[in-house]
C-alpha positions in Angstrom: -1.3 -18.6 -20.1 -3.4 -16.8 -17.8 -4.0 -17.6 -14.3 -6.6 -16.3 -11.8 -8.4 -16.9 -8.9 -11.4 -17.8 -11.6 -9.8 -20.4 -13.0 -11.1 -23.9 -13.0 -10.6 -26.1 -10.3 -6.9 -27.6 -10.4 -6.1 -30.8 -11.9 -3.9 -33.2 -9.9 -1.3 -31.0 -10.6 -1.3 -27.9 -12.0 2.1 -25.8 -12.4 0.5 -22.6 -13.8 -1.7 -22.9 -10.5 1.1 -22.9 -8.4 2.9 -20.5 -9.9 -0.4 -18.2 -8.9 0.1 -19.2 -5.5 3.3 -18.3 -5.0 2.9 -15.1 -6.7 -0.3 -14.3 -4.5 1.5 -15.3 -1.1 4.9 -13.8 -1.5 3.4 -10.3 -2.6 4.0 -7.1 -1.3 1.6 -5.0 0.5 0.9 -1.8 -1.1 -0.1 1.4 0.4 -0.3 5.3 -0.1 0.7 7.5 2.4 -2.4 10.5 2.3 -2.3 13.7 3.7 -4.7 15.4 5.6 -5.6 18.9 6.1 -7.8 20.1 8.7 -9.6 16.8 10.1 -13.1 17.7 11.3 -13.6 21.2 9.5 -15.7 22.3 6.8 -12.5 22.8 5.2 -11.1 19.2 5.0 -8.8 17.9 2.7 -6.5 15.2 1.6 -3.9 14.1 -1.2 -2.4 11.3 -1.6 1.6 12.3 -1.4 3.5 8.8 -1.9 3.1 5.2 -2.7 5.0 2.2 -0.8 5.4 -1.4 -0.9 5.6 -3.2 2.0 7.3 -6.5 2.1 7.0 -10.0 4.2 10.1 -8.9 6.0 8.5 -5.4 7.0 10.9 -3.6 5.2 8.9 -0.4 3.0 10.1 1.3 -0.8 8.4 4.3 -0.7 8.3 6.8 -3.7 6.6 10.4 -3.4 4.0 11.5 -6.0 5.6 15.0 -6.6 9.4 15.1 -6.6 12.4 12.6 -6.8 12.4 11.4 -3.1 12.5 7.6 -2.1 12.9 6.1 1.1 13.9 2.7 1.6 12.6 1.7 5.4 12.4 -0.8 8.1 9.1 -0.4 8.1 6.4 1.0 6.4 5.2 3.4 9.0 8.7 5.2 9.5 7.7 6.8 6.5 5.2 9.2 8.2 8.1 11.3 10.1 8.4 13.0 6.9 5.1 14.0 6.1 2.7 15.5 7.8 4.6 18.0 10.1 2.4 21.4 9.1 -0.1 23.2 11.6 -3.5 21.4 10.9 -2.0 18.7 8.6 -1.3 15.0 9.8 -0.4 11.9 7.7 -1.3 8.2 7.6 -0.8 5.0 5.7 -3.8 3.7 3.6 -3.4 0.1 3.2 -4.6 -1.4 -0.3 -6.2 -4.7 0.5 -6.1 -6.1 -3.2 -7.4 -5.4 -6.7 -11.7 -4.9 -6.6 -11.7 -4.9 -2.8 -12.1 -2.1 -0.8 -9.4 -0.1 0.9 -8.5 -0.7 4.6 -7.4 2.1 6.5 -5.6 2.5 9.3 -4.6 5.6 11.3 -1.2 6.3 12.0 
């Protein structure tokens, strides 16, 4: 059975509801840490150059696009000490809000 925020209205009770709920409330927070080169130019770029989840405890999994590296951090933004540290490049989480809504992003 599946279970979505389009589903009818609940019954009295209604276990595969819950079981949405739960899943909803308890999940992580995904993000992408991005890359950018030369802010402001003509010239600027970015790439996205890993992907994290971000738990209710603030601890962060991060994995990295290219590569076999993986972090496991107290918090999500720790990541960044490892990107970024080119002339004219700088790094910063993007913050997925949820499936079909827009991004939120916040510089780091």
């Amino acid at each position: 059975m599946t279970v979505s925020p389009q589903s009818p209205a609940p019954e009295p009770f209604d276990f595969a509801r819950e079981v949405y709920e739960l899943v909803r409330d308890t999940a992580p927070r995904l993000f992408a840490v991005v890359e950018e080169y030369r802010v402001g130019t003509e010239e600027a770029d970015a790439f996205v150059v890993a992907w994290g989840l971000s738990y209710a405890d603030g601890e962060a999994e991060v994995i990295a696009v290219e590569g076999q590296r993986r972090w496991q951090l107290a918090a999500a933004e720790n990541v960044l000490r490892y990107f970024g540290r080119a002339e004219n490049l700088s790094a910063r989480l993007v913050w997925l809000a949820g499936t079909g809504v827009e991004a939120e992003a916040y510089a780091a």
